[in-house]
N, C-alpha and C positions, 0 to 999 in steps of 0.2 A: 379036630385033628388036622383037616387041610386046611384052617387057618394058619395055626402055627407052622407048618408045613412049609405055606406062601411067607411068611415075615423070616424063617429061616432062609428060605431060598435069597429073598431079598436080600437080606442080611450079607450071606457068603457074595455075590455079587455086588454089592455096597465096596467089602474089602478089599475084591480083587479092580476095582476100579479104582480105587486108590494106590491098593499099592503097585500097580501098572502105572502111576502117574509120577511114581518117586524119581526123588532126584539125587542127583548123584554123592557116594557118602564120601565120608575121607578116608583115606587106605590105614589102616592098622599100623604099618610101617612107620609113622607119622608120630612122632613122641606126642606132643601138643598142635599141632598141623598149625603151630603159629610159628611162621618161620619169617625172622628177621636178616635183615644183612647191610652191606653198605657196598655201592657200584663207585669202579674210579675209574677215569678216561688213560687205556694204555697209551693206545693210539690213533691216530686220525690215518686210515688208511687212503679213501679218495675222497679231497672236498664237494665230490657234486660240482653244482652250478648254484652260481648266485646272481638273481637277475632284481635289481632294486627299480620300482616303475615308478613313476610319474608324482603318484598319490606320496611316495615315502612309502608305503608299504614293501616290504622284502619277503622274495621267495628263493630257497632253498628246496634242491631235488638232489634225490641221488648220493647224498655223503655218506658215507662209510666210515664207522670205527669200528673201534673195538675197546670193550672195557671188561674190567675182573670184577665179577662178584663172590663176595665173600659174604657165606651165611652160617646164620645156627645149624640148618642142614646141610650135609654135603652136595646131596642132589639136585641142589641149585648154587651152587660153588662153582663157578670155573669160569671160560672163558667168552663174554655173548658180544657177537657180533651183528652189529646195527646198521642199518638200512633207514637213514633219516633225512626228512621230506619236514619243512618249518614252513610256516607264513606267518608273518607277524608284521604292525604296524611302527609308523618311525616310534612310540612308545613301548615297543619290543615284547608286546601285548600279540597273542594271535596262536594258533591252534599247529601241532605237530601230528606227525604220523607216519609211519613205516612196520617195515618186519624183523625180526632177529630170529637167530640161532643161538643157544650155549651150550656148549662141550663142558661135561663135568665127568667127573671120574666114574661115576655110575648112570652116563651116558647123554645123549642129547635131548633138547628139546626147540623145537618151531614154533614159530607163531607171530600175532602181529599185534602192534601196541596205536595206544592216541594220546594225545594228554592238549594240554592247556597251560599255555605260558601267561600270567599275570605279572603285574610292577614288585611282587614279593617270591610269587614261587613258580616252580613249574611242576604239575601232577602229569604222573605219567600210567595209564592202566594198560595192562598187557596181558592177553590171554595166551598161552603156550601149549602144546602137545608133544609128550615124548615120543620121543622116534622109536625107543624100543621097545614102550608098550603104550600100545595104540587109547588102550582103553584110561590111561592116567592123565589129567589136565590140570596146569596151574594159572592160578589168577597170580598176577605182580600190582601191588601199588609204588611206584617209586617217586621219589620226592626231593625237587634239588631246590632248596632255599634258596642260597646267594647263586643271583643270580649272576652277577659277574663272571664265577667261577660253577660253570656248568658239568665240571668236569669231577664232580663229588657228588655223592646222594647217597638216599639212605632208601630201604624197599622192606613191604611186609609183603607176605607171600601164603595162599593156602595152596595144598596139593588134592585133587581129585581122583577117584574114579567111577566112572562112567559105565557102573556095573548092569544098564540096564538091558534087557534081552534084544539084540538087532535081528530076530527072525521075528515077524508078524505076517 
């Protein structure tokens, strides 16, 4: 009997070490939590600084836009305001990064993004936090082809929450 006893004890302690390790699920609210959309450039509020050196390489700090995103959800629909920071080589190849905000009708989210500009695309990944509930977070992949015209893209999107207990 205190064998079975010890392999049950085990056992209950096996699960609860597991499921202490979970990771964060997708909120119910979420039809298919595969949310699509497409980002367009409203406006270019402050260009930053652009300091081109020596090498051909160019840097960009501090420029501000603003562009609309429009998605299958609404909760990531509205208006996100960027904070972008480039380096890139005279092959227009080289690494981004900054923060945003977006205002949508069912409220805000922060957070800060990176991506990677190449001779075909530029990827852009962003992790965000809603402002009105702490515990909800979204990953963004955004995705601008032509590069010429940087001022269109296309973004998938999941929504989280971070149901996991913060008292330990």
């Amino acid at each position: 009997m205190l064998k079975k006893s010890s392999y049950l004890v085990i056992l209950i302690a096996v699960l609860l070490i597991v499921g202490c390790d979970s990771q964060p699920v997708s909120p119910l609210n979420s039809k298919s939590n595969q949310i699509s959309g497409e980002t367009k450039l409203v406006k270019s509020v402050n260009p930053g600084t652009t300091k081109e050196l020596e090498s051909g390489d160019v840097q960009i700090r501090n420029r501000i836009m603003v562009f609309e995103d429009t998605a299958n959800d609404n909760q990531l629909s509205g208006m996100r305001n960027i904070v972008f920071n480039h380096n890139y080589n005279k092959n227009k190849e080289g690494h981004c990064y900054g923060t945003f905000t977006i205002t949508t009708d069912s409220g805000q989210w922060e957070g800060d993004w990176r991506g990677t500009t190449t001779s075909s695309i530029t990827v852009i990944n962003a992790i965000g936090y809603s402002l009105d509930e702490r515990e909800k977070y979204c990953e963004w992949t955004y995705s601008f082809s032509n590069l010429e015209d940087l001022h269109n893209g296309t973004y998938t999107a999941k929504i989280f929450y971070d149901d996991r207990d913060e008292q330990f």
